[in-house]
N, C-alpha and C positions, 0 to 999 in steps of 0.2 A: 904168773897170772897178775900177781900187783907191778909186774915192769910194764905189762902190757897196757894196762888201765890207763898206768903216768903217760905213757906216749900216746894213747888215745885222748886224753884230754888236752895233752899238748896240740896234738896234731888237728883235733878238730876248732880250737883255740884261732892258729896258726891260719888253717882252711878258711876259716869265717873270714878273717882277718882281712888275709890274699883275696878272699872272693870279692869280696864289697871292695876293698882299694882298686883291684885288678878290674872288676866290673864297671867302677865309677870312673876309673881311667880310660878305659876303653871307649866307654857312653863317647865321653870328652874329645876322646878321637874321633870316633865317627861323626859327629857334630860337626870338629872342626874341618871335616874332609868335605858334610854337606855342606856346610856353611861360604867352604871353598867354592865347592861347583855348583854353588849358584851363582854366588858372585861372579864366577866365570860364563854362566851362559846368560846372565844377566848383561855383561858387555859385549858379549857374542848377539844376541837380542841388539841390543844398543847401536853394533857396528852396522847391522842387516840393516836396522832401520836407515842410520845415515846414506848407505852407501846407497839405498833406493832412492832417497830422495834427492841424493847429488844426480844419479841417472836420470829422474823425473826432471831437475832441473836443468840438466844438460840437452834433454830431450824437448823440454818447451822451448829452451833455446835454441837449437835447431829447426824443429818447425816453425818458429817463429821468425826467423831468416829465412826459411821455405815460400813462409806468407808473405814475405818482402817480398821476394824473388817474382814470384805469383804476380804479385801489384805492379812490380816495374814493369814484367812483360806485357799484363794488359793494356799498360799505356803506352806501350810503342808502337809510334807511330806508324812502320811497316803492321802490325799484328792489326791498329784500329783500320788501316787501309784496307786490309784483307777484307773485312766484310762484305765494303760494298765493290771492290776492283776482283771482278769474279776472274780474267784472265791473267793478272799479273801476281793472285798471289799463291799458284804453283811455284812458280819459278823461286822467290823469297821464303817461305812460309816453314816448306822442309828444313831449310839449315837453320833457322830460328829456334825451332823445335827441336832439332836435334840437340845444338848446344844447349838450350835449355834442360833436355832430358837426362844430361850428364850428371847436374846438380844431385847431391848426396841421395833426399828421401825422393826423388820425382822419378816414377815407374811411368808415367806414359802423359799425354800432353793432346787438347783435342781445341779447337773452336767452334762455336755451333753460331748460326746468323737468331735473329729475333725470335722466328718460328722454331726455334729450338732444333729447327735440321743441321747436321755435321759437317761443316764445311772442308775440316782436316782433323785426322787422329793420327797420330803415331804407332798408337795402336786399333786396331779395328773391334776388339773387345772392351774399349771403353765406351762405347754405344750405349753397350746392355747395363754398363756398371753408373751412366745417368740416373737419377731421380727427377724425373720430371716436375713433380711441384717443387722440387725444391730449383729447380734452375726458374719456375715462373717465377718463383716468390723472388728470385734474384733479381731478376728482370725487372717487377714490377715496383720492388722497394728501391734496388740501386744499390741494396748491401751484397757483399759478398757471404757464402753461406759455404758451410762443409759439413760432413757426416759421414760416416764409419758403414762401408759396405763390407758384410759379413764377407758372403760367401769368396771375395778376392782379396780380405783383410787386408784393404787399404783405406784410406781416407780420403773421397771425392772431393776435391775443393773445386768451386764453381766464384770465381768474378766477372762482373759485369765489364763490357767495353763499351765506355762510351764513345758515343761520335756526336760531335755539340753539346755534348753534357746531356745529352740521352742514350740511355741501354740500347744499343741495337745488337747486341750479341753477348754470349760469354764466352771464356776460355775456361775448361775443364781439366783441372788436372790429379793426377793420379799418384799420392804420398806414401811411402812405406813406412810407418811408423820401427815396424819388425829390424827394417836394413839398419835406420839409423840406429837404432840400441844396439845390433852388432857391431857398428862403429863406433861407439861411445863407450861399450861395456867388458873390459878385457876382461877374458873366462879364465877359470883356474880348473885343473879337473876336481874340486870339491866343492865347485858354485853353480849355481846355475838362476838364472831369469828366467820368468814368464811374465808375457804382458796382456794384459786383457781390456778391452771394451766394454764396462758394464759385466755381464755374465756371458760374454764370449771373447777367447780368445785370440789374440794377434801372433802372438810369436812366442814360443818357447824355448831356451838357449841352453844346451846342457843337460837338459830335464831327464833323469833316468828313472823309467818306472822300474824297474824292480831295485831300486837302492831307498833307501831312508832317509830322509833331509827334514832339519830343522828352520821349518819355514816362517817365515814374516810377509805379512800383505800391506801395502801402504799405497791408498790413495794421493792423488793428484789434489794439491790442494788450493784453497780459492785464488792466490797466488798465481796458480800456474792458469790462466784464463782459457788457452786452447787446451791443453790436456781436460780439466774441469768439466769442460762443455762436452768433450766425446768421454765422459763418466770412465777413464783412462787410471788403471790397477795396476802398480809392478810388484811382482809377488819375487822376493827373492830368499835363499836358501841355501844348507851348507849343509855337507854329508854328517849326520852322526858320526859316522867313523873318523871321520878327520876330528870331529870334537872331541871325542874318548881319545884320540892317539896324544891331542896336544893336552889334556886335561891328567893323562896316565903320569904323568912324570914327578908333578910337585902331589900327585895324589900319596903316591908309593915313597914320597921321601916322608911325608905325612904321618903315615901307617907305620913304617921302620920306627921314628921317632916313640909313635905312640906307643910301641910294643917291647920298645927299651924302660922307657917309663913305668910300666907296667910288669916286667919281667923284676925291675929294683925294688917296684911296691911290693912284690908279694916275699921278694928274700926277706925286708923291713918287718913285713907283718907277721911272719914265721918268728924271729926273734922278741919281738914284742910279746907274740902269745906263750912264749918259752917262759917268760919272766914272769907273766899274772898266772899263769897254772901251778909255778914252784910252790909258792905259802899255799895253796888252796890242797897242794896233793897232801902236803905237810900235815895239813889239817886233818885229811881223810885218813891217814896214816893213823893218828892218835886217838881215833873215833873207833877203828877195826878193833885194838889191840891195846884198849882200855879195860880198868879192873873189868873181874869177872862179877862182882857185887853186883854190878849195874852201876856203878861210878862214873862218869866221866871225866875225864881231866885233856883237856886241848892247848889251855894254853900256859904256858908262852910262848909264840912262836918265833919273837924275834923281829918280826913287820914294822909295830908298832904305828899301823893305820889304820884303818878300817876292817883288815881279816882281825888283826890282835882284837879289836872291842866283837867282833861276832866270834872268836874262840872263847871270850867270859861269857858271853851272851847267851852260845850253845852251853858251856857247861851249866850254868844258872838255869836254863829252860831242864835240861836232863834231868837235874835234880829234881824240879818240880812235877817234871812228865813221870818220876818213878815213884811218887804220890798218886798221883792220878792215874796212873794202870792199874794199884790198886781199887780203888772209885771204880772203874772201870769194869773192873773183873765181877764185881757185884751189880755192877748199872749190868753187864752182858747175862748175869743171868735173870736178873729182870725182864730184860728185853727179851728175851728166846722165849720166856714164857709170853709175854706179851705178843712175841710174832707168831707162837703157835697159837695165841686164838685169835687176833687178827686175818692168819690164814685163814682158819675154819670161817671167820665172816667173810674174808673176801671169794670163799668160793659158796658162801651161799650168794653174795651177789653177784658173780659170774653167771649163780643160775638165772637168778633173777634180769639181769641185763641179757644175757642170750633169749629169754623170753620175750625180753622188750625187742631186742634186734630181731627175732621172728615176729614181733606185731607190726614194730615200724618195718619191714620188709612185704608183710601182706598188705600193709595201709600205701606204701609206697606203689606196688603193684597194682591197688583199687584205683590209686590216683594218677596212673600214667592209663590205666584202661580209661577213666574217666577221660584222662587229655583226647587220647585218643577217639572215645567217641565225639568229645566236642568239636576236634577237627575234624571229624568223618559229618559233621553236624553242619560245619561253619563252610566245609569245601562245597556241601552237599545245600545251602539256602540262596536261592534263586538272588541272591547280592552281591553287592560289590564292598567286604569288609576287610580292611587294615587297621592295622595300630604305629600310631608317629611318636615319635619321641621328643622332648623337646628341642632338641636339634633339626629338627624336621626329617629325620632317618625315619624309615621301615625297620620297623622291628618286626613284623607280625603283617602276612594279608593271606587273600584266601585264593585258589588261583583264577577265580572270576574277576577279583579287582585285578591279577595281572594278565589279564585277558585284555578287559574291556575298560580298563582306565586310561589306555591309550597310551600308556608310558613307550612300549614297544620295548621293555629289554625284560630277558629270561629273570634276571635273580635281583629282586629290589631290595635283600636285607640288607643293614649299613647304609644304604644310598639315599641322599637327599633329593628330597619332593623337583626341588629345582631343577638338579642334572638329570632327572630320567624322565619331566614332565616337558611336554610341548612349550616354549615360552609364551604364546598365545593362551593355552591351559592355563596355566603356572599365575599367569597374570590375573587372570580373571578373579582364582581362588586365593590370591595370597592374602586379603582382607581378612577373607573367611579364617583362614589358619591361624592367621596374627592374635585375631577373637579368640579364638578355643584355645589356643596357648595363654592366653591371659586369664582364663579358669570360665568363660562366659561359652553356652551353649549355641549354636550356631546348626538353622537350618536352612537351608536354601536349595536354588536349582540351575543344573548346569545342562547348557546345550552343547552339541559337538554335531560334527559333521561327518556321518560315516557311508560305508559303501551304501547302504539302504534305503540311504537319508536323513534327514536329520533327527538324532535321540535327546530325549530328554533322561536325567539324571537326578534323582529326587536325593538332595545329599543333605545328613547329619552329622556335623561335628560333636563329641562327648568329651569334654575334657576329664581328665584320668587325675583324681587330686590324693595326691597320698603326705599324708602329715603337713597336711595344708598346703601344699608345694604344689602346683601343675607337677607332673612326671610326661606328660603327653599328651595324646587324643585317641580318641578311637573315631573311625571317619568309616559309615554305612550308605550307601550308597545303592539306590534299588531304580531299576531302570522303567520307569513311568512311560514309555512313550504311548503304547495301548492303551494308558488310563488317559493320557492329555487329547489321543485322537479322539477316544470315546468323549471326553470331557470337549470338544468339538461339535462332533455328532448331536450331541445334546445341546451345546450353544444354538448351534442351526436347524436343532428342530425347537428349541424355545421359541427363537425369532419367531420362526414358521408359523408356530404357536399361538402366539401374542398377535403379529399379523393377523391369523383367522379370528384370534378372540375379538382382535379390534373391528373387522368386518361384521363381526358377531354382535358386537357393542352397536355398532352405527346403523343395522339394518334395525336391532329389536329398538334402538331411542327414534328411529323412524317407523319403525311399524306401531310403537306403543302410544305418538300423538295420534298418528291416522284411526286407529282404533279408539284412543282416548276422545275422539269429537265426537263420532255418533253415542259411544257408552252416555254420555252425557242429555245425549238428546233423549233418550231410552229413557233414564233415571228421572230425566223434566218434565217429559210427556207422562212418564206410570205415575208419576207424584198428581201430576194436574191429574188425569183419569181418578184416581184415587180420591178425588176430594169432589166427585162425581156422586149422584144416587146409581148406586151398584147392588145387587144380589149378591148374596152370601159367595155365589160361590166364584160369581167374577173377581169379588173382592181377593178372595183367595187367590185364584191366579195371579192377580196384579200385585199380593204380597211377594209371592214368590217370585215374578220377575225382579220386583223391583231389589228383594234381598239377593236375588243369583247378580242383577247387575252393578249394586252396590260392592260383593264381592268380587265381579270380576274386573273393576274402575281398582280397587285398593291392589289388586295382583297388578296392572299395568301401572297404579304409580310406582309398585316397587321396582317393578324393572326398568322402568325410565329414570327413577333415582339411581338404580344401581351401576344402571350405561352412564349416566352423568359423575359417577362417582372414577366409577374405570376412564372413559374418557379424559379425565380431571376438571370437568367444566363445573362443578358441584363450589359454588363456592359458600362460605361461613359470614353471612351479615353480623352487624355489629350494632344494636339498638336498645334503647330504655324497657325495660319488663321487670315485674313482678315472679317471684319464682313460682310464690303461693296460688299466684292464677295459671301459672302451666300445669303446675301440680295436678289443680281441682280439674281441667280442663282435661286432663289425661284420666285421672280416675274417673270421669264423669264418662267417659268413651267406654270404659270397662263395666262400669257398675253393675247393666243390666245382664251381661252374659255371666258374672260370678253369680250374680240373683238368679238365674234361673239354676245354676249350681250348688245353690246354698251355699254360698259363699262367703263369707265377710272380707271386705276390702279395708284395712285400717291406712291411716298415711298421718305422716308426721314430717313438718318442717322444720328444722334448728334455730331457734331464736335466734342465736348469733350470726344467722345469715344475713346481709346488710339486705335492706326494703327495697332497693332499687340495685340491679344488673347492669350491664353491658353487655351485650352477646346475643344469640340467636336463637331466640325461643322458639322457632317451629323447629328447628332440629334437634334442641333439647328435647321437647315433647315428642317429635317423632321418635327417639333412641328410647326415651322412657314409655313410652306407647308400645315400643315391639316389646318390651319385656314384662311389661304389666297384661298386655293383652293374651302373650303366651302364656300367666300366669293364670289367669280366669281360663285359658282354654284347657292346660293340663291339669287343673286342681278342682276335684269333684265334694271334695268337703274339706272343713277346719277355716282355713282364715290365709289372706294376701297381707305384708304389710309392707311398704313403701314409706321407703325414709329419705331425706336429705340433711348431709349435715356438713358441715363447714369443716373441711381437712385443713386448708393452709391459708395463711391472708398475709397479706405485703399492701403497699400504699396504694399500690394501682392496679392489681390481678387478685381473686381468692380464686382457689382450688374445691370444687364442692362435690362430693360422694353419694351418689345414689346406691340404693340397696333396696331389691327388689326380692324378697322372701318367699316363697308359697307352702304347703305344706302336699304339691301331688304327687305324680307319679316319681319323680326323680329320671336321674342317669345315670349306666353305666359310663367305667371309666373309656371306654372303647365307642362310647355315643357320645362322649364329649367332646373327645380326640378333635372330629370335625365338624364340631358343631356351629365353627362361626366361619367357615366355609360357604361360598355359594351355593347353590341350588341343595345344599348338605341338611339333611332330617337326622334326627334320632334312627329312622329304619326306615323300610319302604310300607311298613302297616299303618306309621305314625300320619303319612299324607294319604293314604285310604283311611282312615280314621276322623283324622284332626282338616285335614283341608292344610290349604297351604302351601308357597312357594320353594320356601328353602331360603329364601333372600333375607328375611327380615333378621334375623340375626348377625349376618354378614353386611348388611347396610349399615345399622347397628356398628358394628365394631367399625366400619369406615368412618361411620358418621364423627363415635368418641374420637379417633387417632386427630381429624380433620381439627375437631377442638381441643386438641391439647391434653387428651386425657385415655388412659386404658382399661380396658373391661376383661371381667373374669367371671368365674363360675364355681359355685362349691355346690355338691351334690351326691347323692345316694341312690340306687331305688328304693322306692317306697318310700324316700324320705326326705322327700323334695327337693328344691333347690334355692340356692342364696345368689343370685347374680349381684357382680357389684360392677359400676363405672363413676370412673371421673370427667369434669370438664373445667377448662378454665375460663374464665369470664373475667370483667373488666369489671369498678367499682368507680364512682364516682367519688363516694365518702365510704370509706371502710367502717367507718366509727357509727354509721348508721342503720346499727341494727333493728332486723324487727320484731319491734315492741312486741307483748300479749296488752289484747283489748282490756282497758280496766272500767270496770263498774264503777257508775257516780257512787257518791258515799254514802246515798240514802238506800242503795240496791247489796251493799258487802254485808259480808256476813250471815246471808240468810240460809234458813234452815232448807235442804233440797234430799229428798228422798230420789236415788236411782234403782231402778227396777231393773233386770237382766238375766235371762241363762245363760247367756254369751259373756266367761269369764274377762276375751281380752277387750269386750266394749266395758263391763263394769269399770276394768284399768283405767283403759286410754279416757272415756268420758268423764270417771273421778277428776284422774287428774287436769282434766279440763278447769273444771267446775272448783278446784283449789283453789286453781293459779288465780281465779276470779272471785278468790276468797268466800269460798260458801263453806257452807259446814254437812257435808255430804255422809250420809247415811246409805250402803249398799243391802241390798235385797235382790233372790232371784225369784219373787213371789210376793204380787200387789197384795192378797187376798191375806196372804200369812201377818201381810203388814197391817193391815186393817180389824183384825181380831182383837175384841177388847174396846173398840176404840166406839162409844155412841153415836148415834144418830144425831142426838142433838148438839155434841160437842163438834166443837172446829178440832181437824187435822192440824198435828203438830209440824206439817211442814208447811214451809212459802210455798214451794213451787216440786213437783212430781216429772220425774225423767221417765219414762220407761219406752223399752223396744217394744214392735208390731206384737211380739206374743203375745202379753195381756189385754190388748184392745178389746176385747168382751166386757171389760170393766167399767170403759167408757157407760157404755152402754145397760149394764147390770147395775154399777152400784150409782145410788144417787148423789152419796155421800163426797165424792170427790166433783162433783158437777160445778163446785165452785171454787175448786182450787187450782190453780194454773197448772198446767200439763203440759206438758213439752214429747211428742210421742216421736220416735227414732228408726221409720220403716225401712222398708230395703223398696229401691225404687220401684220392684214388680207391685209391689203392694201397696203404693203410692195414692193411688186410686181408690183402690178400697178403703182406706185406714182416713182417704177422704171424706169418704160419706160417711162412717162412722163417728167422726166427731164435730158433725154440722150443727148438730143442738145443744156442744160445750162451751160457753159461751168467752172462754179463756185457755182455748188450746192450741197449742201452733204443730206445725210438721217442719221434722228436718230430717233430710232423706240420706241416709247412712251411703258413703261413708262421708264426715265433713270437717273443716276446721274449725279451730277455735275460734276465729272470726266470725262464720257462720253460727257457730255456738252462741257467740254473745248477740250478734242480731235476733235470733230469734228471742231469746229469752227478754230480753228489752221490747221487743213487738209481743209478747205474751204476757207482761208486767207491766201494759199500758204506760211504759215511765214519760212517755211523752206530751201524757194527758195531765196527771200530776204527780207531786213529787212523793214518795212512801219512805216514812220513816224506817229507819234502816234498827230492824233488831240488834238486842244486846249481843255483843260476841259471846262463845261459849256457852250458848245454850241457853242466855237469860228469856224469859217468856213476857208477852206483852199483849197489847192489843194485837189485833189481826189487819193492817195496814192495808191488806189484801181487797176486804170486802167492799171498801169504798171506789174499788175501780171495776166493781160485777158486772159484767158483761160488756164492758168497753171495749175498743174496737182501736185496731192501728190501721 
């Protein structure tokens, strides 16, 4: 058993040894065998090549003394006679020809006169083997021409014969290319030639189809100027077999060599691994049949190289390794204890993890049914959806895109956009792709051309970003063509549309002047009648015409503004105005219809509004007219307030905001929807109710856009509404705002008691009455104020404000008879509240609602200041003479 081992490690030693020497010998051999035969068919190649191109030039050389041949006969003298000597040149013409036809490549020999007819052939087949343009083009240039007819694989060469140095004929003759390479090209039976024309062949020499030849092809090169011209190939060849017979000789002396070489490495390397296995068994020996202690002892063994230092080495490790099994013996019962409870945990996690592998197994399962329904989702939505990758592959589409994206091939995964899309396609979109690869959303639309006719393609690129990266696109795709016909349909019924509106426009701005001259004559003549001696009850009649026909003049201006607006013929003047006189001039048109409403109309102008405009007050006031008017006509109690105030200013334009407030009925959000629509109400009870067009709102909101400015609406039912617009106007001096009136010095500070129910007039009129520095004391009750106060003393105030409701007081108490009154009616009561205070001899009227301007005129025409001057009371209440009584009963 231990002899067997020694010669096992000998002999596997030995085997390595032989193998690697014997195998890297060999390699060497066979290398040097290819290395050989290539080199060999490398000069085999080399010779092929030569030997073609010596027959290539052997061969231009011969037809190039053909082409001589050729030339000298055209110019002979019998050959130029023959043309025109039609009897004499039978007799000559044949032996000419003949000799001539003896020559190597010349297969047959012809003359033809001008008209290209045959005067003589040698052969009567070369008729058909002529090219006629090619013998005009002869004719007509004067050169001689040749070319390669297939089907008799020869070469027609055509010269011209002149007579006086003009073509009057040619000679045709007929070149074997084939015959002379058999003359030029001795064959061997392991060679063989083929010559070709371009991609058809002339002649084949040798050629065996069922044998194997190592071929070479070698063109005519620019050198050879007739071969060149007829694009002239000589392919030549040598039998394989003849290459292996001449290749077998030095191959097989090769091989012998190589196998000697190799047969000596492997007895070498047998000997060699005899000699490094001896110390090593040596070793093994003293290792077996070492104390039984557990001792070691290996060396000496005599080496004295590297086995001797690893014999101290092993013994010195042995010694130490018989420490350490001790170690050992205690670490393993540690351990066993340690791996029996390790097991017990590892098979509680076994359970634990087969649990998880049954959840992730069910979660796997929910999430492929999931796939699957979304591709039962994705195949099943009337679109065209893919996913591209940054390479622009399909990774993902559904088979509606490969249906109808025009690609035309079965399977797009893997495939680029490019090779499966139309180039036409391809081009259009590749913008589009470039974008959605670059992480940017991309939608657009594609036309194509199909059997039905032309579709449209409503396409979205989604770029796919994952950890900031484009990764792709997803590219959706829904086929619109029914939405763009119908989106047609509707073009050409708009048109249609607008057409009729505009017919519609031009007849009512033509029916609403025709109309508008007689309403006018109606309104002129009921006015004159009217200021006629009438009975009651004519008068009546001629109220009511003359209010039906005032109202139906204000419906035809609407509609002739509104045709002038749609038309575009509406234009925006640009002229000098006051804002505060369009203001009064608009509230002065509503006052009486909120007055018989009980109404109050308040209005406020923004001092920083500059005093003079640019712009066009009648359509200011017309836009602010439809919305104050509709305010008086839906608000049956509480109060209107109308504001203007100053949004924006720059040097040359401000921006100013009207806000038209009411407190009546409101609007739903569904009545507002179209509320500034043409002929458009709140409902259809609102114009059986209220009267009305439907325009003035919608003219309105024409009117603002026309000026530079837009209007809106806040609202409730039951709780009113806030309409607001803008307009821009033009400024001449920005910086000149308008002032409030100020009182001389002798009129500030005086004491003014105001009387009121009406909470927002005590407000609005206080603060009138500040800003012109009085010292304003509020009451909703003259009577309440006058308690306490004697007959014989003077009233502690200058001057007395109060509304129409106390006016009994005029008249009851005597006590204020002499104190200026300033009375505040609503214009129904204008009249009345007239004759009521005709025996006060210092009362004036100011007809609600009005400005502070109008505030200070009056109170100036009711404090006589013009007559003389009144000392001006102490501020803060100080008390004095009564300045008042010296202006009793004066008059402005």
């Amino acid at each position: 058993m231990e002899k067997k081992r020694q010669r096992g490690l000998k002999e596997r030693l030995a085997l390595q040894l032989s193998s690697f020497m014997g195998i890297a010998l060999l390699i060497l051999t066979i290398a040097a065998v290819v290395l050989f035969s290539y080199h060999y068919l490398s000069m085999v190649r080399t010779n092929l090549i030569h030997t073609a191109e010596d027959r290539l030039a052997e061969l231009e050389r011969v037809f190039a003394n053909s082409v001589e041949d050729i030339r000298l006969l055209s110019t002979n003298a019998l050959v130029v006679n023959s043309i025109v000597d039609v009897q004499g040149r039978q007799s000559y013409l044949p032996g000419i020809i003949t000799d001539f036809n003896r020559k190597k490549m010349v297969r047959a020999s012809g003359i033809t006169d001008f008209n290209g007819s045959l005067i003589y052939s040698s052969d009567p087949k070369l008729e058909h083997r002529i090219d006629k343009r090619q013998m005009i083009r002869s004719l007509s240039t004067g050169n001689p021409v040749f070319y390669y007819h297939e089907k008799s694989r020869q070469v027609i060469f055509i010269h011209p014969i002149f007579f006086y140095d003009t073509p009057q004929g040619v000679l045709v003759v007929a070149l074997s290319l084939g015959q002379s390479l058999k003359m030029i090209s001795p064959l061997t039976p392991w060679t063989y030639f083929r010559l070709s024309s371009g991609d058809r062949e002339v002649i084949a020499l040798n050629h065996q189809h069922d044998r194997s030849f190592l071929v070479l092809s070698v063109a005519a090169k620019d050198s050879l100027a007739l071969l060149n011209t007829l694009d002239i190939r000589l392919e030549t060849g040598v039998l394989w077999t003849y290459y292996f017979r001449m290749l077998a000789g030095p191959t097989s002396l090769l091989l012998a060599l190589g196998l000697g070489v190799v047969i000596g490495a492997v007895l070498l390397a047998r000997r060699v691994g005899s000699n490094i296995a001896r110390p090593i068994l040596t070793l093994c020996e003293r290792v077996k049949y070492s104390d039984l202690s557990g001792v070691v002892r290996c060396s000496p063994i005599g080496t004295n190289d590297e086995l001797e230092d690893l014999a101290e080495i092993f013994d010195r490790k042995a010694t130490e390794l018989l420490a350490s099994n001790k170690k050992l013996l205690l670490y393993q019962l540690e351990l066993e204890h340690k791996i029996a409870r390790s097991t017990q945990e590892l098979r509680d996690k076994n359970e634990t993890l087969k649990k998880e592998a049954a959840e992730r197994l069910n979660a796997e399962n929910s999430a492929r049914e999931r796939e699957h329904h979304l591709r039962t989702i994705i195949e099943n939505v009337p679109a065209l959806i893919a996913y591209v990758d940054r390479e622009e592959k399909y990774v993902f589409y559904n088979d509606n895109y490969r249906k109808l994206s025009g690609t035309g091939v079965d399977d797009l995964t893997g495939r680029r956009i490019r090779e499966v899309m139309k180039k036409k396609i391809y081009a259009r979109i590749k913008t589009q792709i470039q974008t959605a690869l670059a992480g940017t959303p991309v939608a657009f639309e594609i036309k194509r051309e199909g059997k039905k006719g032309q579709a449209h393609l409503a396409a979205n690129y989604v770029p796919h970003i994952v950890d900031g990266q484009v990764a792709g696109f997803i590219a959706l795709l829904v086929d619109i063509t029914q939405h763009k016909q119908l989106e047609k349909d509707l073009w050409d019924a708009k048109m249609e549309a607008e057409r009729a509106n505009q017919a519609k426009s031009d007849f009512l701005a033509n029916m609403s002047h025709e109309i508008r001259t007689p309403m006018n004559a109606i309104i002129g003549m009921s006015h004159l009648v009217l200021r006629t001696d009438l009975n009651p009850k004519q008068r009546e009649y001629l109220d009511r015409i003359d209010v039906a026909a005032h109202s139906l003049l204000s419906i035809i201006n609407d509609i002739l503004d509104f045709s002038k607006i749609e038309a575009g013929k509406l234009a925006i003047e640009s002229t000098r105005f006051c804002l505060d006189e369009v203001v009064e001039d608009v509230i002065g048109l509503s006052m009486e219809k909120a007055a018989q409403n009980g109404v109050e109309i308040f209005y406020t102008v923004d001092p920083q509004v500059p005093a003079v405009l640019l712009g066009d007050p009648v359509r200011i006031g017309q836009a602010l007219n439809n919305l104050v008017s509709n305010a008086a006509k839906f608000t049956h109690q509480g109060e209107i307030n109308v504001t203007a105030k100053l949004k924006e200013k720059n040097k040359k334009n401000v921006v100013i905001e009207f806000l038209v407030t009411d407190t009546g009925i409101g609007m739903t959000e569904s009545q507002v929807a179209g509320l500034f629509e043409k002929f458009s109400q709140a409902d259809s009870s609102t114009t059986r109710k209220y009267g009305g067009t439907g325009l003035g709102l919608a003219i309105t909101r024409q009117l603002v856009t026309l000026m530079g400015g837009v209007i809106g609406v806040e609202t409730a039912p039951e709780k009113g509404a806030r309409f607001t617009f803008t307009v821009t106007t033009g400024c001449e001096d920005p910086e000149n705002e308008k002032r409030m009136p100020v009182l001389p010095a002798d009129l500030k500070y005086l004491n003014a008691l105001l009387v009121s129910r009406i909470p927002g007039l005590l407000t609005r009129v206080g603060q009138m009455l500040e800003s012109l520095s009085f010292n304003v004391v509020s009451t909703d009750s003259l009577l309440s104020s006058l308690e306490g106060v004697n007959e014989d003393r003077s009233l502690p105030w200058d001057i007395i404000f109060m509304d129409d409701a106390d006016t009994h007081a005029v008249e009851d108490i005597a006590r204020i008879k002499n104190s200026p009154v300033v009375v505040m009616p609503l214009i129904t009561r204008y009249q009345e509240v007239e004759r009521m205070i005709q025996g006060h001899p210092r009362a004036g009227i100011i007809v609600r609602p009005f400005t502070p301007s109008g505030l200070f005129n009056t109170i100036v025409q009711v404090l006589g200041y013009e007559q003389m001057k009144i000392k001006r009371r102490a501020a803060r209440g100080r008390e004095g003479p009564n300045p008042m009584n010296t202006v009793k009963g004066a008059k402005v």
